[in-house]
Structures are given as C-alpha cells and as structure tokens.
C-alpha positions in Angstrom: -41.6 -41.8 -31.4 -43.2 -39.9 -28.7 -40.3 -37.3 -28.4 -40.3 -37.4 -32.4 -44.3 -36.3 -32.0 -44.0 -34.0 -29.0 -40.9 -31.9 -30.0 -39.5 -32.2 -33.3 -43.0 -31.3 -35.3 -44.7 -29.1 -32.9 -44.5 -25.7 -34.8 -44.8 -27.8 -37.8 -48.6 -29.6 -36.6 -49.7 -26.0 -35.5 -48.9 -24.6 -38.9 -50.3 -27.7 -40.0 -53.6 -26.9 -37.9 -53.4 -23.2 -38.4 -52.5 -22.3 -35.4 -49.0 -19.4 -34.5 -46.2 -21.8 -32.4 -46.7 -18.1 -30.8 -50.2 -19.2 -29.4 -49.2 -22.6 -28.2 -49.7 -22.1 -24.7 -52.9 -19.7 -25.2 -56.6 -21.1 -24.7 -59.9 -19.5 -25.2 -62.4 -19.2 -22.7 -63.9 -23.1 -21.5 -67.3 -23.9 -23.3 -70.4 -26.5 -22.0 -71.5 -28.5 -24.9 -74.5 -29.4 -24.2 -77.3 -31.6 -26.1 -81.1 -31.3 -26.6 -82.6 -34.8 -25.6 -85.9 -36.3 -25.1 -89.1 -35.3 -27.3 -88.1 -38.0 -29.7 -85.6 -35.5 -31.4 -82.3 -37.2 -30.0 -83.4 -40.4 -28.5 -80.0 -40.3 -26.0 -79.2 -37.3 -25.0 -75.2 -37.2 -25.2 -73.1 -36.5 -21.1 -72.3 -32.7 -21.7 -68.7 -32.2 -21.8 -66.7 -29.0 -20.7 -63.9 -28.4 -23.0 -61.5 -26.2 -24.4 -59.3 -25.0 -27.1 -55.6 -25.7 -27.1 -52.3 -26.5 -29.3 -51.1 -29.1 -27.6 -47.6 -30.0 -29.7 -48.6 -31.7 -32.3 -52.7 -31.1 -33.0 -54.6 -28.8 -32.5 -57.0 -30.0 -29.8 -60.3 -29.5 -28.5 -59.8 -32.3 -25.2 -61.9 -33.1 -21.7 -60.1 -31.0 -18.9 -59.4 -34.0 -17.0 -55.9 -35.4 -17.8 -56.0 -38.5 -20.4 -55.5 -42.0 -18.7 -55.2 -43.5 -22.5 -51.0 -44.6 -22.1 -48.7 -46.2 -24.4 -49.6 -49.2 -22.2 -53.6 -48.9 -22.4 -52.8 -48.5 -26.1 -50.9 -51.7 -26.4 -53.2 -53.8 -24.6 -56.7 -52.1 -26.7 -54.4 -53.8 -29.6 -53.4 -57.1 -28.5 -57.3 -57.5 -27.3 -58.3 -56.9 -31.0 -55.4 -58.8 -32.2 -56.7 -61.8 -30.6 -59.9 -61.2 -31.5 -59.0 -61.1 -35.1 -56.7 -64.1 -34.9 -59.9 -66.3 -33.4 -61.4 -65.7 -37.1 -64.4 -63.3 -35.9 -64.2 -60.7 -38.1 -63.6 -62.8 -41.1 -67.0 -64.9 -42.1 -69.3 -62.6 -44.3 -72.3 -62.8 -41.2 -69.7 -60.6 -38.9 -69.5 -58.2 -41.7 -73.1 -58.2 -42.6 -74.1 -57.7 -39.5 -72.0 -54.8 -38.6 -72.3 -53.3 -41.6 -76.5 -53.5 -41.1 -75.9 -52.4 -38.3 -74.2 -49.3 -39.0 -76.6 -48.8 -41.8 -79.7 -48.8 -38.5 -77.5 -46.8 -36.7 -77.5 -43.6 -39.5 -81.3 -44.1 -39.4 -81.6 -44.3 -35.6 -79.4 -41.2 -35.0 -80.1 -39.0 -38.0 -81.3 -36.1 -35.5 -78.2 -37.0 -33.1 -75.7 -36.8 -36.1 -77.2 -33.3 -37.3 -77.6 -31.8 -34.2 -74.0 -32.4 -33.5 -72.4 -31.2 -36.9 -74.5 -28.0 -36.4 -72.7 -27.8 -33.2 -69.4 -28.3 -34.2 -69.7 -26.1 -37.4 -72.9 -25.2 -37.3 -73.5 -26.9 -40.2 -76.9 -26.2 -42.3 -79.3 -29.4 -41.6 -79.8 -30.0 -45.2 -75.8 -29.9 -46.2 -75.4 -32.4 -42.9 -77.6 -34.8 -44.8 -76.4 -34.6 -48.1 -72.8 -33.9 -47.6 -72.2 -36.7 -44.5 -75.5 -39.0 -43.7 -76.7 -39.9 -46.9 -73.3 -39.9 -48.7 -72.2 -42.6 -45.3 -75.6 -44.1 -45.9 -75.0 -44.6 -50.0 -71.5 -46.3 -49.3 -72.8 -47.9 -47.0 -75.5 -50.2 -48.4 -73.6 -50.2 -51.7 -71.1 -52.3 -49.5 -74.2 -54.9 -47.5 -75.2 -55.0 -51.6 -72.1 -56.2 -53.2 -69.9 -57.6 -50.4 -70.3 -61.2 -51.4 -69.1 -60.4 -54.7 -66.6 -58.6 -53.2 -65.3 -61.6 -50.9 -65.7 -63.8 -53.8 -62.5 -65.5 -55.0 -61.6 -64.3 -58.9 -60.3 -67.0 -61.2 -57.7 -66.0 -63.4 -56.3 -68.3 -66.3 -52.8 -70.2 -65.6 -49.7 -71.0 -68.0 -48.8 -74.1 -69.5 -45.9 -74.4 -67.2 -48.4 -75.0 -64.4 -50.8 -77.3 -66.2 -52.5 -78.7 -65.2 -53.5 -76.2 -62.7 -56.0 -74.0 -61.9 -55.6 -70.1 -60.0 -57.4 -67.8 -58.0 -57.0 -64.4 -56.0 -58.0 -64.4 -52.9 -59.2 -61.0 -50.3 -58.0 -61.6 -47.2 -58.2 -59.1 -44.2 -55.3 -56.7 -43.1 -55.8 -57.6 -39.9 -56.0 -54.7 -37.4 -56.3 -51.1 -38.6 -56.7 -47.3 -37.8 -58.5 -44.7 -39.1 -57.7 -41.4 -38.0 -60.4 -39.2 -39.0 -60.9 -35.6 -39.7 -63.4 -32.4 -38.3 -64.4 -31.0 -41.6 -66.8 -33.6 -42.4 -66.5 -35.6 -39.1 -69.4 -37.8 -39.5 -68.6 -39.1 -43.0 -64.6 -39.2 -43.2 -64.8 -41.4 -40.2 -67.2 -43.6 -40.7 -67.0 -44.3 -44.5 -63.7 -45.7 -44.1 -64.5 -47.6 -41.4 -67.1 -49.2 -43.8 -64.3 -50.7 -46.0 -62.1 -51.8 -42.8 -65.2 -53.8 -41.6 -66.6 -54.9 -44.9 -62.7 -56.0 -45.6 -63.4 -58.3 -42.4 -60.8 -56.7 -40.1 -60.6 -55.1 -36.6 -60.8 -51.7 -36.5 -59.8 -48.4 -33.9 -61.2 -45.1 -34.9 -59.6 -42.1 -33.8 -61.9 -39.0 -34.3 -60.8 -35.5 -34.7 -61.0 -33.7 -31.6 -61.7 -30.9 -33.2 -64.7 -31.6 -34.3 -65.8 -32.4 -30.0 -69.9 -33.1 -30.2 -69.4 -35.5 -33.2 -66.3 -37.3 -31.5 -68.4 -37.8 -28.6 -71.4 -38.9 -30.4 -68.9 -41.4 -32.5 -67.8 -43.3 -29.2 -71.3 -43.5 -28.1 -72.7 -44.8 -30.9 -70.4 -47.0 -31.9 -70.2 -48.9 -28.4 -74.1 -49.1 -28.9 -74.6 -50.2 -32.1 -71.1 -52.2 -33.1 -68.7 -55.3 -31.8 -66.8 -53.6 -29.1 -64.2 -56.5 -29.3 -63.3 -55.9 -32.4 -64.1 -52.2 -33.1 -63.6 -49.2 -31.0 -63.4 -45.7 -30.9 -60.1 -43.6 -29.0 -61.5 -40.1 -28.6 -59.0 -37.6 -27.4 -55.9 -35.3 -29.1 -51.9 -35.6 -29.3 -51.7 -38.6 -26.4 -54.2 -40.1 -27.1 -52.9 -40.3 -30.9 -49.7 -40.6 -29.8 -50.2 -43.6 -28.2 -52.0 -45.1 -30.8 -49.1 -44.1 -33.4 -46.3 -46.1 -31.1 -48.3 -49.4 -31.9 -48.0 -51.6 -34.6 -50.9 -51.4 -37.3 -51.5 -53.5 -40.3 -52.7 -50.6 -42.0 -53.3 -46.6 -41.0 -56.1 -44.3 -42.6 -55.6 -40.9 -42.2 -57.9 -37.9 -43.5 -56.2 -34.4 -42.8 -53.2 -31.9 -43.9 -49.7 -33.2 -45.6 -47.5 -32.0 -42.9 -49.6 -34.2 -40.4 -49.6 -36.7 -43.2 -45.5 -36.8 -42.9 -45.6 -37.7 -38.7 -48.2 -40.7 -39.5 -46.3 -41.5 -42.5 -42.7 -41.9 -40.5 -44.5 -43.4 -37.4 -45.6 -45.7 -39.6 -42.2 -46.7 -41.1 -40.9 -47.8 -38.5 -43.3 -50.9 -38.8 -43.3 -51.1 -42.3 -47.5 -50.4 -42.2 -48.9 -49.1 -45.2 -51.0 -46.0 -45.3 -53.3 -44.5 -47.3 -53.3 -40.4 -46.9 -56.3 -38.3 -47.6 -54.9 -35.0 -47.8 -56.2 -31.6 -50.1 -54.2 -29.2 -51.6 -54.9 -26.2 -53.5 -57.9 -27.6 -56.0 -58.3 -24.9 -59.0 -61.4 -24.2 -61.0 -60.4 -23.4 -64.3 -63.2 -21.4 -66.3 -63.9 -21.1 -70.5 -65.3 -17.3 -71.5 -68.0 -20.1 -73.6 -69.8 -21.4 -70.5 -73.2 -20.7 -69.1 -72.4 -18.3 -66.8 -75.4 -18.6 -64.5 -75.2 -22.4 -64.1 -71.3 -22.0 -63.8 -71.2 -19.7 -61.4 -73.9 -21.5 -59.1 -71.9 -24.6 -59.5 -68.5 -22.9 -58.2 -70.5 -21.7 -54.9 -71.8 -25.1 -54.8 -68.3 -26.3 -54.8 -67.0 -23.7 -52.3 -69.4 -21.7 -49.9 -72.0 -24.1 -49.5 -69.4 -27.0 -49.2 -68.8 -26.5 -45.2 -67.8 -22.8 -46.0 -64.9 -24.0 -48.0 -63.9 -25.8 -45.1 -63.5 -29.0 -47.3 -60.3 -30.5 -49.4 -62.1 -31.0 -52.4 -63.3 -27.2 -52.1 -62.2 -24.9 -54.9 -59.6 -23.1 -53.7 -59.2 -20.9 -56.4 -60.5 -19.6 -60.0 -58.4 -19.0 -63.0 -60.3 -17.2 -66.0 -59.1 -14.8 -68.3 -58.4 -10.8 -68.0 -61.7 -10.1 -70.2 -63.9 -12.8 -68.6 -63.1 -12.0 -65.1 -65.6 -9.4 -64.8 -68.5 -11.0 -65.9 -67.8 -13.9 -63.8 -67.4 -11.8 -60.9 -71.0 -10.4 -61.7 -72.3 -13.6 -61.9 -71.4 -14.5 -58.5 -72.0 -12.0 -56.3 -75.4 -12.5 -58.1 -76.1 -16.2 -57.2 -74.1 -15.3 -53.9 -76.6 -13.1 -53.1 -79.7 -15.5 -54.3 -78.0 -18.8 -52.3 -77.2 -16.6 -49.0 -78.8 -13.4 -49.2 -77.5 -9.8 -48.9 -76.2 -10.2 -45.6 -74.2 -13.7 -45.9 -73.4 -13.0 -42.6 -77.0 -14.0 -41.3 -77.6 -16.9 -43.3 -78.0 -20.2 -41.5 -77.3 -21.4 -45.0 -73.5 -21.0 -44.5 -71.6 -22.7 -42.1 -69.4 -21.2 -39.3 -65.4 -21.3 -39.6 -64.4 -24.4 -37.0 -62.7 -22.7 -34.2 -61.1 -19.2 -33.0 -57.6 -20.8 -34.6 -58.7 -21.4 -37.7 -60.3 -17.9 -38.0 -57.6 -16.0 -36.9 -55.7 -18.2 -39.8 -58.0 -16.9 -42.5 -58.1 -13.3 -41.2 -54.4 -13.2 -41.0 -54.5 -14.3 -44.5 -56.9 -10.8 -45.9 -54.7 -8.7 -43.7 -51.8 -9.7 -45.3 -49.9 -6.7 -47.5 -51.2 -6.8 -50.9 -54.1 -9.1 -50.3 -56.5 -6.5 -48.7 -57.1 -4.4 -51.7 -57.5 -7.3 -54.0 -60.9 -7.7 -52.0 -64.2 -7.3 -54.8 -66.9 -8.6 -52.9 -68.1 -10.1 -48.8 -64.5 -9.6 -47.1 -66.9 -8.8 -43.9 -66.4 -11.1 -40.3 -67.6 -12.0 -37.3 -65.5 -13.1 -34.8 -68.3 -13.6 -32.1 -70.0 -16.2 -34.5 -66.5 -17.7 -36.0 -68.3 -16.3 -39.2 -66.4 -14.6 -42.6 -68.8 -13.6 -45.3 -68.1 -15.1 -49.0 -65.2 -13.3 -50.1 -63.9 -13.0 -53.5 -60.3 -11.4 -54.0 -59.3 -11.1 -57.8 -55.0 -11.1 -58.7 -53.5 -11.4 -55.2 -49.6 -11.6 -55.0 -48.6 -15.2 -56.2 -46.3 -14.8 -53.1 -49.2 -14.6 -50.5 -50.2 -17.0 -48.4 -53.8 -17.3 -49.5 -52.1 -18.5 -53.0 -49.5 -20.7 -51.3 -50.8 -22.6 -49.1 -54.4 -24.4 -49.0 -56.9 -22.0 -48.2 -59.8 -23.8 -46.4 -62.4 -21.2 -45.8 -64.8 -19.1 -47.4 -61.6 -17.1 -49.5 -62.2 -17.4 -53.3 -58.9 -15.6 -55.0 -59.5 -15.2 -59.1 -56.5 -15.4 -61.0 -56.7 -13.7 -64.7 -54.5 -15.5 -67.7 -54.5 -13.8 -71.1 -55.8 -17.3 -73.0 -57.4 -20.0 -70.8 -55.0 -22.2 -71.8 -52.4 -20.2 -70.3 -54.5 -21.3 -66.7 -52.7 -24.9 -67.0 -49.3 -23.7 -66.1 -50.5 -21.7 -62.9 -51.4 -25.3 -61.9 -48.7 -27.4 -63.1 -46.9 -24.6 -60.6 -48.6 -26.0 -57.6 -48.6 -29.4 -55.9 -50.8 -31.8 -57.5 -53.8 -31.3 -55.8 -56.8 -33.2 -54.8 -59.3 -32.2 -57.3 -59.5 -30.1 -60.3 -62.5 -28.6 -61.9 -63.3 -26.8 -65.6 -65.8 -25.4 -66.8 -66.0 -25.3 -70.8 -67.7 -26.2 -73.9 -64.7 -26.8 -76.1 -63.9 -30.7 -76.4 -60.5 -29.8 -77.2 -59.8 -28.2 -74.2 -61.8 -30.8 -71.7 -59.4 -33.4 -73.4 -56.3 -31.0 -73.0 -57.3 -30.8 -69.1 -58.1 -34.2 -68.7 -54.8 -35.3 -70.3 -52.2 -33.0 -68.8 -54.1 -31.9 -65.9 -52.7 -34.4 -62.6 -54.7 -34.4 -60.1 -56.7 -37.1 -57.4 -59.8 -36.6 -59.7 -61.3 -34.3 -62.0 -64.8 -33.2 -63.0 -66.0 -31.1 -65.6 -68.6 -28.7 -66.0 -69.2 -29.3 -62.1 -67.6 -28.9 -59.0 -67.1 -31.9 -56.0 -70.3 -34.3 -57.5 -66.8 -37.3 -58.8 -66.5 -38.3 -55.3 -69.9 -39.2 -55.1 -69.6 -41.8 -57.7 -68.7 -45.3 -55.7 -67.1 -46.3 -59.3 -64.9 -43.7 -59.6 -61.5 -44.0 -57.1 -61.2 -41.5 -54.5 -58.0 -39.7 -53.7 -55.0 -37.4 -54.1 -51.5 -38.2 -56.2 -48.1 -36.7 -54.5 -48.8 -34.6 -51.9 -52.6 -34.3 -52.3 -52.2 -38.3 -51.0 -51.6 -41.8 -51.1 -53.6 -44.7 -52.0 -57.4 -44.6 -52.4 -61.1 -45.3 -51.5 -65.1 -45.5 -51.7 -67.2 -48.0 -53.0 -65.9 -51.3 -53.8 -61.9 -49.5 -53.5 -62.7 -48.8 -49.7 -63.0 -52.9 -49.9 -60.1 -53.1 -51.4 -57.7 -50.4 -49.6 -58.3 -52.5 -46.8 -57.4 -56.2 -48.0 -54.9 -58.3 -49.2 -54.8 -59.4 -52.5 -53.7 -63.2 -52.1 -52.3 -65.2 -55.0 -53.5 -69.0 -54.9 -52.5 -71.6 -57.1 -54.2 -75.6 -57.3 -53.0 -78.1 -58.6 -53.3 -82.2 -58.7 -50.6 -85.1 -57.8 -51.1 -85.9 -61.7 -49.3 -84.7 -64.5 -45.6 -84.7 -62.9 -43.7 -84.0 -65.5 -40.1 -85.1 -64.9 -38.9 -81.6 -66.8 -38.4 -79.3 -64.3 -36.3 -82.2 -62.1 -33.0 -82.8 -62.2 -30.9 -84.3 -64.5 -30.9 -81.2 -66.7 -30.7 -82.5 -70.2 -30.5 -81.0 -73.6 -34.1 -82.9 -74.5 -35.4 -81.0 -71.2 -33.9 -77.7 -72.2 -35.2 -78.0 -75.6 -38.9 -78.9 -74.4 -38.7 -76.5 -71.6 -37.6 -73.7 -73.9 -40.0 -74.5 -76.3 -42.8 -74.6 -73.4 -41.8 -71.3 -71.8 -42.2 -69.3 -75.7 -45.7 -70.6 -75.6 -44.6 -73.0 -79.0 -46.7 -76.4 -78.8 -45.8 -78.0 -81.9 -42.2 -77.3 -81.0 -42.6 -78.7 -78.0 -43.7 -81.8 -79.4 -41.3 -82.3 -81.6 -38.1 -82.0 -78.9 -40.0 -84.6 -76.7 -40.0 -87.0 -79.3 -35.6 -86.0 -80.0 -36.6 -84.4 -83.1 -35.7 -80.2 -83.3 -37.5 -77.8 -84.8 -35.1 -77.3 -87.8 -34.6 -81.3 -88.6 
C-alpha cells in the first residue's frame, strides 16, 4: 500500500493537486504563521508554526519541518485505542452524542474569531464569506443534528408478511464503528467538520485528517478539537502523505473523503483492500447554462455569486463554465463586468472582497492555463495577476479551444470561459460531453426548458435560477454521481452516510405453525402457496383439504 502511494501515483496526485512532476523536488521560500492573541479577539493564541511548501509523492503538502513520528505503527495503535473505545459502548448512548455535538456547537461560538482569522490566513478569505460559507453553514448542520437526533436514532416500524405472523419489524441505526474523514483546504473549516457531525451524531469514533494545505486551519482543527471533544474517541492526525498514508494502511469501517477524483482513485483502492465503504466528495466541471429570457442583472450577480465570491472559484460546486448563445453572449458579458465591477471594484485586484488563490502551485496551475496557445486571446475582461499576493483578477475568456486545458479539466479559480451554442438547447450536449459533474445550474424562464434540464441533465444536484444556495438545504442530499462522487451527505443524510441500517424482526413462541416443517405435504404446499400469493380465502380452504377449484 505504501509503495502503491509513494510511487505508482506520484505524478498522478501532483496533477491531481496541480502541481508539474517537474517541480516535485522544488519548495518556496519557508513562511512563520503566526497568530494574533489576547485582547479577547482569539482567546488562545495558536503555537506559530514554520512551514513550507512541497509535493511530497502523493499530496501536495504544506507540513512542520521536523520529520513526522506518526508511523504505520502509531497509526495502528491510535485505531485499536478507538476500537476499544467504541467496543465498551461509549459512543453509542444518545448523551455521548449530545454532548459532543453541544459541544461542538459551543466550540463555533467560542472560536468564531480563531476560525476566521485562520481562513483569512490560509486564503485570505473575506470575514463575511468565512461566516456564511464555513461557520454558520457548520453551525446550521450542526444544531439541525442536537434538534433531530432522537428521531434520528429512533427505531422505524415497518409492516411484516403473513408468512411471519405473527410478528412485528423494525430497522434499526446502528454505528459504523470507527471512521475517517479526510478533509479538504478549500473550505477547511466546514468540509471537515460537517462530516464529522454525522460520524458523531451516527454514534461512532472518529479520526480527522485535515488538509495540510489549508496549515492555520489544520492547526486550529487539532487544537480545538482536543479542547472541546472526547479525545478517546475522536482525534485529529494533522500532517501530509505519511501521515495519510499511514492512516490509509489501517482498517476503517468507513472513509470520507472531500477532494479531486484522481485522489479519490488511491483512497478508493486503499480502501478495497478491506472492503470499507466510502463516500467521495469530488467536483468536476459544474456548467451554468443561461436563457437570452432572464433578468440579466440578477443573473449575472447570481453567477459571480456562484464563482468569484465563492472562495475565488476555489470551490467544487463553483461554476466552472457558462454556455449561452452566440447572440446573448454579449449582453451577458456586459452584464458582468458590470456587477464585477460593483461586487469588487475597478481594480479586483485590491479588493479584500476576493479571496487569494491557495498557494504558489495552484497559481502557477491557473496561469499556465491563460498562457496556453489559443486561450490568451479568448481573454474579454480581468486576465490581470499578482503573483506576490497569490492574486488573479476575475477573468472572463469567451470560445476557448474545446481542447484546452481550462475546458478539460476542472478549473478551480477565478477563470470563467463562455461557451456560445446557436439555440440554448444546443448547451445540453456540451454537457452530456463532460463527466457528470457536481452541480449544474440554469438560468431561465421557460418551464419547458427547466423540466428539459432537470430531466436529462445528470448531475450531484441542480439549482435553477441560482447558483450553489441546494447544498444549503439539509433536505436536499449532497453529492456527486460517477466521477463527481460517491455516496452522500448533510442534514439528516450525514446521519445516515454514517450508520448501518439494521433489519430486526420479533416474534413470539406462539403461533408455530407446523407449515414450514418437515414433512412436506401436498396440504402444506397448497396452504403455503396459497399464503405466499397473499390469497386468504384460498388458504382456508386447502387447510380444511378442500382446493380452490372443488
């Protein structure tokens, strides 16, 4: 497994990460990050780490200078501790859950300040996107979870045959047992703790492996969570490809992981070879497809919404790209660098409105992708960086080369490419061309064409008229189909993704019918036949030796 991690997918997990195999063994410049403390802003002040940047085989890491003492054999004894926790019952009665899941619930209010300042730091997210994008969407989920979990643990009757009667049935949630969630630095804060919600409302034990990418909230993650939570039965691994390795060579009763589809493959054969299930969070290239009938003002705002100011496109339910047609595509243009210019101002560059791109790697990634041939001159608005700041202005390309990279792969960053189609309904082929993706978004007026999308449209979830605002219904299922991802959460599903549905049947030492026993006879068969089509009064009949047809 280890040799399968370490050589076999290490240009894969750099493409995977963005990063050139050529750059493996190239690291920027070390970095403090430090934390304000004190002054009742961040109650505790996190330890300052010095770090750096590196593509370490398989991820691309941000990790502590100091070599990682986390082994295989550390690994396998963090899991037997929480295995034998578990098996003692602990995590199982509803006050363990309660508890922890009040707790985590204080903790968000506690550490609001802590939990901003170290998303601006990572990604220098904007405060008021950190609150409504991670803490209050972690804080919804959440208390929806300390509201509903006893009707979530409750037992559901369902109605049994008259081959079992008398009898009586229920199913039954029962706890996995012990899981992992491996989380991701886009939205570090929410994609690691939400799940975790549903592992410990579930009632099991949990490991969380945060992205090390994302280094001030993976820090903050470990210290919090040893403060505020049961440290025998959930704990936090920080670190990057031994660390995850490690953890990866264990057995799991279930694996979470939030990130790209060629990661998604190593976790999903790791995996195998302990027949765990997983669910995958992945992304994928989400379109926007846009009617010439909409409000274009609204429309347009809704789209930057769904890009820009969603982590500067840095997020897998982003829209990745636009399809409109040739004699719309102008006005639609207009109409965003308009609102662009309202949300951000005329120099994008300087808002603090707009987050920064994660790291050098990811940068170079999206400024290989304008300098590619073709691609350049396709430019029609922003199209400006800053390397310095890790900053590229909100760029909108219209008709690149279907061959590029920016329209093959996932784009993740501020990018928006705008593909023309002579009829909009010519759009649904450009995205029946692509993997099924995470989300997909159109903006319309005409009920024929919303039911059209809806209906042939495949995709982890849809919303209309709107842009990202389905995955903040707890109703609604959250996730991908093929290779946008596997399996499903939030709300009362992140409850679910994370139990065991157990089948129970009840029944009494009365009413043993001698039918099902040996000696077969024909009377038995008769009754038995009669029984199983769900016929009474036939039944009747061949108990008392008379057929049907006599």
């Amino acid at each position: 497994m280890t040799k399968l991690l370490e050589i076999n997918h290490i240009q894969t997990l750099c493409f995977a990460k963005g990063f050139s195999p050529a750059r493996l063994n190239v690291a920027t410049s070390p970095f403090l990050l430090s934390r304000r403390g004190g002054g009742g802003y961040c109650s505790n002040a996190c330890i300052p780490y010095r770090l750096k940047f590196t593509c370490y085989a398989t991820l691309s890491a941000v990790v502590k200078e100091q070599a990682s003492d986390f082994s295989g054999k550390e690994a396998a004894l963090l899991v037997d501790e929480l295995r034998s926790n578990f098996n003692s019952g602990r995590t199982k009665s509803y006050e363990w859950r309660i508890s922890q899941l009040q707790n985590i619930a204080r903790m968000i209010d506690e550490k609001e300040k802590c939990i901003t300042e170290a998303l601006y730091q990572d990604l220098s997210k904007p405060e008021l996107e950190a609150f409504l994008a991670e803490i209050s969407n972690t804080k919804s989920s959440c208390m929806l979870a300390i509201k509903e979990l006893k009707n979530w643990m409750a037992p559901e009757t369902v109605k049994t045959s008259v081959t079992t009667f008398p009898s009586s049935a229920q199913i039954v949630s029962e706890p996995l047992g012990v899981v992992l969630v491996i989380s991701a630095w886009n939205f570090p804060f929410l994609l690691s703790v939400e799940p975790v919600i549903g592992a410990i409302a579930a009632g099991n034990a949990v490991v969380l492996k945060p992205s090390e990418i994302a280094p001030a909230a993976s820090s903050l993650l470990a210290k919090l969570f040893s403060e505020y939570l049961d440290n025998t039965t959930i704990r936090v691994i920080e670190g990057g490809v031994p660390e995850t390795t490690a953890l990866l060579d264990q057995k799991w009763d279930k694996i979470f992981f939030t990130g790209g589809a060629r990661v998604a493959r190593i976790i999903m054969a790791a995996a195998a070879r302990n027949l765990t299930p997983v669910v995958l969070e992945l992304g994928g290239k989400c379109p926007a497809l846009v009617d010439s009938d909409v409000n274009l003002q609204v429309a347009a705002r809704r789209i930057i919404a769904g890009k820009w100011a969603c982590n500067s496109g840095q997020a897998c339910i982003g829209v990745d790209y636009v399809i409109t047609t040739k004699d719309f595509a102008s006005k639609l243009i207009d109409a965003l660098k308009t609102e662009l210019e309202t949300f951000f101002g005329q120099n994008a560059l300087e808002s603090k409105d707009l987050s920064r791109i994660v790291n050098s790697f990811h940068f170079k990634r999206l400024e290989s992708m304008l300098k590619e041939n073709g691609v350049a001159n396709k430019i029609v608005h922003g199209g400006r960086i800053t390397e310095d700041k890790l900053k590229i202005s909100p760029t909108i390309l219209l008709d690149v080369p279907e061959a590029s990279s920016m329209m093959q792969e996932e784009i993740f960053g501020p990018l928006l490419p705008i593909i023309t189609v002579q009829k909009i309904e010519d759009g649904f082929q450009v995205i029946r061309s692509k993997p099924k993706p995470l989300a997909a978004y159109l903006f319309t007026n005409n009920k024929e064409l919303e039911k059209q999308f809806v209906q042939d449209v495949s995709a982890g979830g849809i919303t209309i008229n709107d842009t990202v605002l389905h995955v903040t219904v707890k109703d609604l299922p959250f996730g991908g189909v093929g290779e946008s991802g596997l399996g499903a959460y939030h709300g009362k599903f992140s409850y679910e993704t994370f139990s065991h549905k157990k089948g129970v049947l009840y029944r009494s030492f009365s009413g043993d019918a001698d039918l099902r026993y040996p000696p077969y006879t024909p009377k038995k068969k008769m009754v038995l036949k009669a029984l199983l089509s769900s016929n009474i009064f036939a039944a009747i009949l061949a108990f008392f030796g008379f057929s049907k047809d006599s």
